[in-house]
PyMOL Python script that loads the backbone (N, CA, C, O; Angstrom):
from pymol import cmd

cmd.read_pdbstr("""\
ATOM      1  N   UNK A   1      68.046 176.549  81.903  1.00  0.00           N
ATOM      2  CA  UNK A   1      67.766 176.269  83.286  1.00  0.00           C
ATOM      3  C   UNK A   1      66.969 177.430  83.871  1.00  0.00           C
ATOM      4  O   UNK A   1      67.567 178.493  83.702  1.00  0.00           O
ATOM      5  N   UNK A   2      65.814 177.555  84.501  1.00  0.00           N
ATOM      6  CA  UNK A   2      64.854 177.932  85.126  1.00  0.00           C
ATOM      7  C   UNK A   2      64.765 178.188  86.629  1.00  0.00           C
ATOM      8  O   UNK A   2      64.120 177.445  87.370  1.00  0.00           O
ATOM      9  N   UNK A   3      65.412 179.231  87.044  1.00  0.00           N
ATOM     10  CA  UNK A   3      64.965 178.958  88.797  1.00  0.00           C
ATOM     11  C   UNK A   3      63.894 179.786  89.190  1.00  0.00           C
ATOM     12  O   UNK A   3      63.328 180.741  88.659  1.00  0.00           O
ATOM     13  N   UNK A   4      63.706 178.942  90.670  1.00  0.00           N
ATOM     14  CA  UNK A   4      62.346 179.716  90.466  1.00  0.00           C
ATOM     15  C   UNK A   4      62.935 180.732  91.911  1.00  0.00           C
ATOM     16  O   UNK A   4      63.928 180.457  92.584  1.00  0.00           O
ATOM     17  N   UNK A   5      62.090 181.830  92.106  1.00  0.00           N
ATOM     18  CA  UNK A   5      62.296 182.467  93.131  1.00  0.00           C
ATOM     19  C   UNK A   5      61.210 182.729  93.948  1.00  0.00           C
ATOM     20  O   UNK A   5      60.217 183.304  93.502  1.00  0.00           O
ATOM     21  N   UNK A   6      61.300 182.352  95.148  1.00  0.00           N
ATOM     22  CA  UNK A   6      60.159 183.106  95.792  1.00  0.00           C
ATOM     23  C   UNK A   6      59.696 184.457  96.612  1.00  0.00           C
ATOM     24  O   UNK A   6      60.098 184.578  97.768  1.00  0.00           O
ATOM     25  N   UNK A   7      59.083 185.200  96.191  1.00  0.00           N
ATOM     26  CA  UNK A   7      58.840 186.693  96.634  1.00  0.00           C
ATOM     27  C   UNK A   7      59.109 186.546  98.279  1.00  0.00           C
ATOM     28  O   UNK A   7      58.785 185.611  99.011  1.00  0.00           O
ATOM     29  N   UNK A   8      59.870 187.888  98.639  1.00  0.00           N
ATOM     30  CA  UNK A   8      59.998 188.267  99.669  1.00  0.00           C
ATOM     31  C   UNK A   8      58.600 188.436 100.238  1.00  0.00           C
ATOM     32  O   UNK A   8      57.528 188.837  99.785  1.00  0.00           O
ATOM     33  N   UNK A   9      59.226 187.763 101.951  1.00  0.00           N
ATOM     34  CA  UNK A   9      57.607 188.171 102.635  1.00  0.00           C
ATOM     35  C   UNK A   9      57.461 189.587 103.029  1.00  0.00           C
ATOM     36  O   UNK A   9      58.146 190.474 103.538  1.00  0.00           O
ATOM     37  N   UNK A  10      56.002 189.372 102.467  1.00  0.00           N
ATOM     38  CA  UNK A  10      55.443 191.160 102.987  1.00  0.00           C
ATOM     39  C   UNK A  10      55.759 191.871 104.469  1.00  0.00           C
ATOM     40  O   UNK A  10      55.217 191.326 105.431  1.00  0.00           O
ATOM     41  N   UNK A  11      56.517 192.936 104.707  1.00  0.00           N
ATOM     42  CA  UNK A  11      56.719 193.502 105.732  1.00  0.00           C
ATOM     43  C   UNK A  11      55.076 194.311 106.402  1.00  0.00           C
ATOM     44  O   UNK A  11      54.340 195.200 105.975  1.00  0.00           O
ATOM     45  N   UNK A  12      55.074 193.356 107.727  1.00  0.00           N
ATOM     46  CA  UNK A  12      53.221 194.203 107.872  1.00  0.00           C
ATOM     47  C   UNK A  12      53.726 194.737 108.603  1.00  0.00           C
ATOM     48  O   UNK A  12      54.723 194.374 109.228  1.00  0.00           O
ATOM     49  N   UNK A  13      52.908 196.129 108.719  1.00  0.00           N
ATOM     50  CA  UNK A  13      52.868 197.165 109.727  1.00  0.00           C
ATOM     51  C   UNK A  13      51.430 197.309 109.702  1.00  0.00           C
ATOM     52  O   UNK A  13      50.643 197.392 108.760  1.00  0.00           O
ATOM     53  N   UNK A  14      51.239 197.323 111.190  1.00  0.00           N
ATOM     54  CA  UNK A  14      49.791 197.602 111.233  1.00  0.00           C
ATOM     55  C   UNK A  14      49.778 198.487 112.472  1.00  0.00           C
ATOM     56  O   UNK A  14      50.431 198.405 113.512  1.00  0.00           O
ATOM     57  N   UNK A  15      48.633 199.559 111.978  1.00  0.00           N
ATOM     58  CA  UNK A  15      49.047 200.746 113.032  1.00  0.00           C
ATOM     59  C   UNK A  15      47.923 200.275 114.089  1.00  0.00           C
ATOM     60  O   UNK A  15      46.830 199.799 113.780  1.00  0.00           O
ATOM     61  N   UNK A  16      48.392 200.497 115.371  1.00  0.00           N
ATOM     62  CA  UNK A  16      47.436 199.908 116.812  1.00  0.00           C
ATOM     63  C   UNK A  16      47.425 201.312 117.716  1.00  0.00           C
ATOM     64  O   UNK A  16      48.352 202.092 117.499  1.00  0.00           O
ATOM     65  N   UNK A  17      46.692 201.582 118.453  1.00  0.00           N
ATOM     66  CA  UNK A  17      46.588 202.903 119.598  1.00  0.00           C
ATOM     67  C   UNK A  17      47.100 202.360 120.684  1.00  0.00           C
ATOM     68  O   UNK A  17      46.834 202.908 121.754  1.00  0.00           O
ATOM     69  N   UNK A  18      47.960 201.147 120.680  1.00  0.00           N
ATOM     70  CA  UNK A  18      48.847 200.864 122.160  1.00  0.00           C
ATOM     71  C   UNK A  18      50.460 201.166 121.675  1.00  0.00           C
ATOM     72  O   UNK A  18      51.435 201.333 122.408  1.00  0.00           O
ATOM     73  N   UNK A  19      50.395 201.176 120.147  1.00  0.00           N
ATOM     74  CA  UNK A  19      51.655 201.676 119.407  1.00  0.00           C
ATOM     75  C   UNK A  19      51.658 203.238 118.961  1.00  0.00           C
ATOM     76  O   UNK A  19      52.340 203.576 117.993  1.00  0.00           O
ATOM     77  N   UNK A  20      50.953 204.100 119.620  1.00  0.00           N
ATOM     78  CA  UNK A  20      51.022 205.073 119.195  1.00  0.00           C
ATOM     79  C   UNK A  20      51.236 206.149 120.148  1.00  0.00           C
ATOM     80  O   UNK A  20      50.636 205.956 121.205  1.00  0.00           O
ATOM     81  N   UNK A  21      52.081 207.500 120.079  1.00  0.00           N
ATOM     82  CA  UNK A  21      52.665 207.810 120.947  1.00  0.00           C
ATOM     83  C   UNK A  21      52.558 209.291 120.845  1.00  0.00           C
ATOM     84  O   UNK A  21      53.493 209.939 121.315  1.00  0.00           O
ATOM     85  N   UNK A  22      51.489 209.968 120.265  1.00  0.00           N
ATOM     86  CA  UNK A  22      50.807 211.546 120.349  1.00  0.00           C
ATOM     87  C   UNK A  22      50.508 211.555 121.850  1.00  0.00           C
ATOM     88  O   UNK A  22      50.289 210.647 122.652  1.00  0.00           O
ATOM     89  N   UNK A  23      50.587 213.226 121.987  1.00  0.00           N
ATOM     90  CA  UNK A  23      50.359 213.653 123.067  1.00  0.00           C
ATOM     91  C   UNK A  23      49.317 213.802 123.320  1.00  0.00           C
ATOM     92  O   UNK A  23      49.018 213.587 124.495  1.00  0.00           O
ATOM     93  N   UNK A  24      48.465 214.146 122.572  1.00  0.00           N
ATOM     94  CA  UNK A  24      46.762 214.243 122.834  1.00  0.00           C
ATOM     95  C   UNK A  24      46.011 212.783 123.548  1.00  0.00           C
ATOM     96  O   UNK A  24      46.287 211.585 123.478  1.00  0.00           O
ATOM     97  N   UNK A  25      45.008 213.517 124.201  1.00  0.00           N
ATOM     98  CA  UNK A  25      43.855 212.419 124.818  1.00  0.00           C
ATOM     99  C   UNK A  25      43.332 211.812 123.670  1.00  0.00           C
ATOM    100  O   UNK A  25      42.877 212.602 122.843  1.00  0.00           O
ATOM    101  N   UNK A  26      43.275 210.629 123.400  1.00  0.00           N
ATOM    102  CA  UNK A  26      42.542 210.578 122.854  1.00  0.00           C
ATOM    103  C   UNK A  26      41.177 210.233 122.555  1.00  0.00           C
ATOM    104  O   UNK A  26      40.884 209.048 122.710  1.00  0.00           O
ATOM    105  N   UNK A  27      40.154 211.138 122.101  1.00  0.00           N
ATOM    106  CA  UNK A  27      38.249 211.065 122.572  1.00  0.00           C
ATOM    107  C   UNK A  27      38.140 209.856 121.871  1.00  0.00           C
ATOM    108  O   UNK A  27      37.552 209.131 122.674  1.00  0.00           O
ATOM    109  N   UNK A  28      38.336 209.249 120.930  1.00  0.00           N
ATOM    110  CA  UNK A  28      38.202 208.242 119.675  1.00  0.00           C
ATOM    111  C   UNK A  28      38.210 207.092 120.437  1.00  0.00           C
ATOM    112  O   UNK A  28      37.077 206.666 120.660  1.00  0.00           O
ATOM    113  N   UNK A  29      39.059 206.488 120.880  1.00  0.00           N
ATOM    114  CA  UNK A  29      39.433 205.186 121.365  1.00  0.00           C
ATOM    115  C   UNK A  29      38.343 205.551 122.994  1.00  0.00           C
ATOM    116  O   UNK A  29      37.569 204.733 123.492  1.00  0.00           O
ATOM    117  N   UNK A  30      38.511 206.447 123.328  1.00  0.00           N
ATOM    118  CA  UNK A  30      37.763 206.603 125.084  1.00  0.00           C
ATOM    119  C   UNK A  30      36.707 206.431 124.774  1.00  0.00           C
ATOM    120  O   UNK A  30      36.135 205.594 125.473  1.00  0.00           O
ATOM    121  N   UNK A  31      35.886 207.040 123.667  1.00  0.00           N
ATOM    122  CA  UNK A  31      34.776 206.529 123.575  1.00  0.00           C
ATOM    123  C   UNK A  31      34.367 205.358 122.792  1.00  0.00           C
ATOM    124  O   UNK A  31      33.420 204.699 123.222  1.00  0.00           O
ATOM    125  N   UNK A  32      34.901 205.034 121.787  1.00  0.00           N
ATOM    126  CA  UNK A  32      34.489 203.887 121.070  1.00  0.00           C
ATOM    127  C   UNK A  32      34.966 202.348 122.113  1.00  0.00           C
ATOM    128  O   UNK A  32      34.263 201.338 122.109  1.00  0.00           O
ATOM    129  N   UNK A  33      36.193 202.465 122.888  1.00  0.00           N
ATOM    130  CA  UNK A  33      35.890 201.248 123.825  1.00  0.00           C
ATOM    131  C   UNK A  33      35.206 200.520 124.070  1.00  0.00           C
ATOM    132  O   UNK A  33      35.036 199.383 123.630  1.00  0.00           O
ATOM    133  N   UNK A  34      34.399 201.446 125.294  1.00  0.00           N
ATOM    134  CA  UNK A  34      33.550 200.768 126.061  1.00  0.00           C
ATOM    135  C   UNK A  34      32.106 200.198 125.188  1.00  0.00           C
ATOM    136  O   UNK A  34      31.401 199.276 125.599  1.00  0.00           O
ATOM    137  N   UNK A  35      31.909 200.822 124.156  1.00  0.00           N
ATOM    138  CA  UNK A  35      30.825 200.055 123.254  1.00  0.00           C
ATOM    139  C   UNK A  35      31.348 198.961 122.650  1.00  0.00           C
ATOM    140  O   UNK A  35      30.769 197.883 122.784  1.00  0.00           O
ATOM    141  N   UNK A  36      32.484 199.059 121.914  1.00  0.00           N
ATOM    142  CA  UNK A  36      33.256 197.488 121.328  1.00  0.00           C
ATOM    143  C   UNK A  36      33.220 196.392 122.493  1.00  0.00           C
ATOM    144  O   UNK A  36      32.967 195.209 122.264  1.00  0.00           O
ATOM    145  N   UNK A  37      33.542 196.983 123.973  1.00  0.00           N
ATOM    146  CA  UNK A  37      33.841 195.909 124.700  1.00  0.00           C
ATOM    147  C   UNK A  37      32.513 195.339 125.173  1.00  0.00           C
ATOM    148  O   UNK A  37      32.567 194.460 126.033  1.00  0.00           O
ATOM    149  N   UNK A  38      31.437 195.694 124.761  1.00  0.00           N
ATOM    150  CA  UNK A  38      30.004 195.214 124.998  1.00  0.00           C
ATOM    151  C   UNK A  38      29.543 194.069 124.415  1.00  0.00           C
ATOM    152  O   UNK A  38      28.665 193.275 124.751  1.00  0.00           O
ATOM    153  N   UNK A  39      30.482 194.135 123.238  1.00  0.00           N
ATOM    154  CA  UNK A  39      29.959 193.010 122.172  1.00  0.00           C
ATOM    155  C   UNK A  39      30.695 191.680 122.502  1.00  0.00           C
ATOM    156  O   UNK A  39      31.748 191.752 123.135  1.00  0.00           O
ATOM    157  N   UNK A  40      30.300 190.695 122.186  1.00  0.00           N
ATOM    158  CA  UNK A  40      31.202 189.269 122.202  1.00  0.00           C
ATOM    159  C   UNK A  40      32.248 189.368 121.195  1.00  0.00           C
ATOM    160  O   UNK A  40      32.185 189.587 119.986  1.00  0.00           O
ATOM    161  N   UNK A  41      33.638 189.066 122.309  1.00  0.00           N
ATOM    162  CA  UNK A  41      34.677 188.429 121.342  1.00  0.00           C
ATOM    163  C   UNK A  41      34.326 188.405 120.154  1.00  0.00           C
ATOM    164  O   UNK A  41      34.420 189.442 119.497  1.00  0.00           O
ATOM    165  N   UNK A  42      33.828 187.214 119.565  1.00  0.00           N
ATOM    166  CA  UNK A  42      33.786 187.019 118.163  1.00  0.00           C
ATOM    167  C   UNK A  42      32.901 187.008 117.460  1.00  0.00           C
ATOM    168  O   UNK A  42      32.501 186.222 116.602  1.00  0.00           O
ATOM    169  N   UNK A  43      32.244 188.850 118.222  1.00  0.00           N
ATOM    170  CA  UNK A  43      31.236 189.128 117.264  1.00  0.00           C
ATOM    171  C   UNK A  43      31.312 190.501 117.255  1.00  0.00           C
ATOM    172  O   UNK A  43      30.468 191.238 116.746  1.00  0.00           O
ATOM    173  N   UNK A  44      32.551 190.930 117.947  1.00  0.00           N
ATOM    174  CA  UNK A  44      33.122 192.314 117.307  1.00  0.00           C
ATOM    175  C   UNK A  44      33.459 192.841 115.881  1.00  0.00           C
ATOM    176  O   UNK A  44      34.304 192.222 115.234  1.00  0.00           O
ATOM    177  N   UNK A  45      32.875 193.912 115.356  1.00  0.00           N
ATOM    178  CA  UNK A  45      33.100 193.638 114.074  1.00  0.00           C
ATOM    179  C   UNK A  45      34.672 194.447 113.474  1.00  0.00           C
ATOM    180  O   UNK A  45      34.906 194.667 112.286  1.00  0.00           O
ATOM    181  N   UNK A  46      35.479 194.744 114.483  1.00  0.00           N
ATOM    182  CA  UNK A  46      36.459 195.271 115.049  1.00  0.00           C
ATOM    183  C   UNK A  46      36.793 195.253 116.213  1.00  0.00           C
ATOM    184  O   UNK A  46      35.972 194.831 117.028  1.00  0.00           O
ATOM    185  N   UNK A  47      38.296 195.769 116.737  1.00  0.00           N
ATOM    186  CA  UNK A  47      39.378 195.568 117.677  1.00  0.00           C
ATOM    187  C   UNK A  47      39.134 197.527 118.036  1.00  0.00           C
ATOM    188  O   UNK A  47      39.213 198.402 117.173  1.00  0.00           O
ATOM    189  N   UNK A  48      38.938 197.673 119.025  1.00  0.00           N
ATOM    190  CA  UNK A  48      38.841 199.448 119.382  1.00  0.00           C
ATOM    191  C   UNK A  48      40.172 200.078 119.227  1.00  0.00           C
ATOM    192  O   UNK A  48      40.221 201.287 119.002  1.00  0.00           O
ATOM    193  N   UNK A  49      41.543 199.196 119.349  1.00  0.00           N
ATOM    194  CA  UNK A  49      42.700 199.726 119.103  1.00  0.00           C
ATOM    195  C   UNK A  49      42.969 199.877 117.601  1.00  0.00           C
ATOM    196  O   UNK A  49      43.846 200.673 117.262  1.00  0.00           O
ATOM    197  N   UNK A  50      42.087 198.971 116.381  1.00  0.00           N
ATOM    198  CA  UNK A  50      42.502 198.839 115.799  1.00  0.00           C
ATOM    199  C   UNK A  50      41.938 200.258 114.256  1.00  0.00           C
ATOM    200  O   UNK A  50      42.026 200.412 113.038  1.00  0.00           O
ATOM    201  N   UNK A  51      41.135 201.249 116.074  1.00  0.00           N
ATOM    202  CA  UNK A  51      40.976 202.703 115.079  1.00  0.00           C
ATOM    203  C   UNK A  51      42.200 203.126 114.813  1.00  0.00           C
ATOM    204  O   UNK A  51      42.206 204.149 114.129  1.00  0.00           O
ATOM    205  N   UNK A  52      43.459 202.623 115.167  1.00  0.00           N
ATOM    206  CA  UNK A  52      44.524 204.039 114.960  1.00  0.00           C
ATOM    207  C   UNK A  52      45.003 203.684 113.205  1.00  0.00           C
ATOM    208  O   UNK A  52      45.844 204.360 112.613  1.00  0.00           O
ATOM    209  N   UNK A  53      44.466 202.817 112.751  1.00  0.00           N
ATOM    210  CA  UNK A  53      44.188 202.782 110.916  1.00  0.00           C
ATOM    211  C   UNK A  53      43.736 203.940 110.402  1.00  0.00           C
ATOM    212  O   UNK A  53      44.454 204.317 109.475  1.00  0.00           O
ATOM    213  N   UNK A  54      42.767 204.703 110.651  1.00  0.00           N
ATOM    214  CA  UNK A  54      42.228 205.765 110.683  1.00  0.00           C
ATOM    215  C   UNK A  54      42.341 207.021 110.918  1.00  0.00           C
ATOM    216  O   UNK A  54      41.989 207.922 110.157  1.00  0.00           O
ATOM    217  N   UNK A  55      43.023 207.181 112.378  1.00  0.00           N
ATOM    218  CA  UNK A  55      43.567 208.293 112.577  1.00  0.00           C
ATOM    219  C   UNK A  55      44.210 209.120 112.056  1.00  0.00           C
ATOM    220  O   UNK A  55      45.167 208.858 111.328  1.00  0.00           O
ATOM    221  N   UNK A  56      43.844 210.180 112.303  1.00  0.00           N
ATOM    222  CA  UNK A  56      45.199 211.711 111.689  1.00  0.00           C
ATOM    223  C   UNK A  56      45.977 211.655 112.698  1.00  0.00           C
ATOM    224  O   UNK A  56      47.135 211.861 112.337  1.00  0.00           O
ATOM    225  N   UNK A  57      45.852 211.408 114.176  1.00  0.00           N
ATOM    226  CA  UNK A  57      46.463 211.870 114.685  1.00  0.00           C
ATOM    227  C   UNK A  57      47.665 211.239 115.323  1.00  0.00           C
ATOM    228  O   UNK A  57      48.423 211.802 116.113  1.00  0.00           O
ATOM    229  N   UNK A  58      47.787 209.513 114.715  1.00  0.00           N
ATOM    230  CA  UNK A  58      48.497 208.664 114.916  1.00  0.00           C
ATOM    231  C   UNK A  58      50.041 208.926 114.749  1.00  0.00           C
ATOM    232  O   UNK A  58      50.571 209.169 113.665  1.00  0.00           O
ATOM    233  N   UNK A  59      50.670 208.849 115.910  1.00  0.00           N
ATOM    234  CA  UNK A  59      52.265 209.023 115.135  1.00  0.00           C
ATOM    235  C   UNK A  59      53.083 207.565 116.384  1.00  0.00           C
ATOM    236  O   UNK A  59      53.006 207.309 117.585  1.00  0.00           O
ATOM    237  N   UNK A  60      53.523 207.201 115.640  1.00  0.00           N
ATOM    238  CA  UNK A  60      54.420 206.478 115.658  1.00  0.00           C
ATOM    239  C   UNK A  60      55.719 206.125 116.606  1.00  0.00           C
ATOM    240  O   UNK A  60      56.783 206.678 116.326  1.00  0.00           O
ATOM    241  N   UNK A  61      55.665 205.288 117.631  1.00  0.00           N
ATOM    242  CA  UNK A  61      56.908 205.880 118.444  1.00  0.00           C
ATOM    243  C   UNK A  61      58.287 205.950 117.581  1.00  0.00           C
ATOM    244  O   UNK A  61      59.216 206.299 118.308  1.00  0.00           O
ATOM    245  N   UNK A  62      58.692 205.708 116.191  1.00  0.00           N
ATOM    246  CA  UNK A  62      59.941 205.937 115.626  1.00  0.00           C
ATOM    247  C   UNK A  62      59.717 207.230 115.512  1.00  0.00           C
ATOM    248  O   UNK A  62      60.428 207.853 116.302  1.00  0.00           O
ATOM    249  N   UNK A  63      58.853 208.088 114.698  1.00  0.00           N
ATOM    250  CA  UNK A  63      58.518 209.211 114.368  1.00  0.00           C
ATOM    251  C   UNK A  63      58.932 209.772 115.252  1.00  0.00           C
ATOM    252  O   UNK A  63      59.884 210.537 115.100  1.00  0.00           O
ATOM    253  N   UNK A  64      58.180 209.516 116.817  1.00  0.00           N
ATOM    254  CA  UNK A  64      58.198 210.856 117.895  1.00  0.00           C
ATOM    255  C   UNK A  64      59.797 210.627 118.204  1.00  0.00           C
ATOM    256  O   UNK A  64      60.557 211.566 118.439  1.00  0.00           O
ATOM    257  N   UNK A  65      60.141 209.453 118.174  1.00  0.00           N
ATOM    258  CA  UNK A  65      61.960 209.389 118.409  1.00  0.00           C
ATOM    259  C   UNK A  65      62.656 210.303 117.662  1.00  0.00           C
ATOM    260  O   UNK A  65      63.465 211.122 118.097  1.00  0.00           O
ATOM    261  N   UNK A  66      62.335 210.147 116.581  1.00  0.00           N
ATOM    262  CA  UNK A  66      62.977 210.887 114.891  1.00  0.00           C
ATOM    263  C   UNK A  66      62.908 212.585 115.194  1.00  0.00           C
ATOM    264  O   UNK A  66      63.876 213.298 114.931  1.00  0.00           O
ATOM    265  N   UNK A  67      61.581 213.160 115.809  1.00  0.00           N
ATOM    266  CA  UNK A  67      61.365 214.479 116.102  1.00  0.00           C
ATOM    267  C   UNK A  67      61.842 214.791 117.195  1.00  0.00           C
ATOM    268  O   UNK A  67      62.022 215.989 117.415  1.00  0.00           O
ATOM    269  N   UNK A  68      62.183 213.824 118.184  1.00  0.00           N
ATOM    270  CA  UNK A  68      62.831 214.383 119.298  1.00  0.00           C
ATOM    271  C   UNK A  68      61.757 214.743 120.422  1.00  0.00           C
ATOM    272  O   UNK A  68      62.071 215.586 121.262  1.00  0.00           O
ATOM    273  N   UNK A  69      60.376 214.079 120.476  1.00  0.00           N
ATOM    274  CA  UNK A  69      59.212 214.457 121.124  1.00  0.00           C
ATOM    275  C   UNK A  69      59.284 213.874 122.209  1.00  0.00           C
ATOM    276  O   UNK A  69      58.385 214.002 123.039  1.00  0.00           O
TER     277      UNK A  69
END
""", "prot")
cmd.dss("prot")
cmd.show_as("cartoon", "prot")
cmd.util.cbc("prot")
cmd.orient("prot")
């Protein structure tokens, strides 16, 4: 007898700059904005929040909880 199982669903985390909770200004998102928001909806070739993929300087509101920030 054979069962079958099906894989657990993937847990996504996807890091966003409205989920992120450093103290710094950040120049990245202030400036890249207002040029993303120039373009049409659905001809953005990206989301401006969706620089905090990228970032070093991204932390996490569990993190800053975890450090006590």
């Amino acid at each position: 007898m054979q069962t079958t199982t099906q894989a657990p669903e993937a847990i996504s985390f996807k890091r966003s700059c409205t989920k992120c909770s450093h103290l710094k200004v950040c120049t990245l998102i202030r400036a890249i904005a207002p040029l993303i928001a120039n373009w049409e909806e659905g001809q953005r070739p990206f989301e401006a929040t969706d620089l905090a993929a990228i970032c070093l300087e991204y932390l996490s509101s569990d993190a800053a909880e975890a450090a006590n920030l």
